[in-house]
N, C-alpha and C positions, 0 to 999 in steps of 0.2 A: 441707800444700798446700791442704786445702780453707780454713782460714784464712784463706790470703789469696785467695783464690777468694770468700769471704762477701765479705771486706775490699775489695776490689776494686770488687765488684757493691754494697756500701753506700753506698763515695763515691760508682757510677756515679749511681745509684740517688735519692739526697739533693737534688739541684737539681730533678731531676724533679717530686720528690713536694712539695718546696718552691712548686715553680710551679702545682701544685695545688691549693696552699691548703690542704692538711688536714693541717694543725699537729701533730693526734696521730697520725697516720703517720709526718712526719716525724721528729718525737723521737722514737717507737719505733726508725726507722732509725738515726737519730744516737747514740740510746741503744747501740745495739746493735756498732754500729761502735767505739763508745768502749767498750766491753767485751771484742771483739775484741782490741782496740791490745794494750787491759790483759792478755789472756790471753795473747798476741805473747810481749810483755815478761816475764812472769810465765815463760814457757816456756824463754825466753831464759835468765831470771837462775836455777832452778832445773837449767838444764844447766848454768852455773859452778857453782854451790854443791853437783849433785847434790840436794839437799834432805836432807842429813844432822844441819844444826843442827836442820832443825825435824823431824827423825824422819818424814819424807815421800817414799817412796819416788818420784825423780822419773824420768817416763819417757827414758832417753834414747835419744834418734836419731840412725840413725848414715848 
């Protein structure tokens, strides 16, 4: 949940600092956003798999 609570507040977040003009805020945000998705995803596909190929106990939520 807080996930997508960051996720959320990133996109809001992004045009703002864009109209700012300070570039390396923005990437910091965009960065970070694109790391999110990636951890989403990654959370996602380690509840199919369990993460027992890779010997990684994955948290699952129920």
């Amino acid at each position: 949940m807080a996930r997508k609570v960051g996720l959320f507040k990133g996109v809001l977040l992004s045009p703002l600092i864009m109209l700012g003009s300070n570039f390396r805020e923005y990437f910091t945000v965009a960065f970070s956003t694109v790391i999110e998705i990636f951890v989403l995803l990654w959370s996602m596909r380690s509840r199919i798999i369990r993460g027992t190929s890779l010997g990684i106990p994955a948290p699952i939520k129920t």
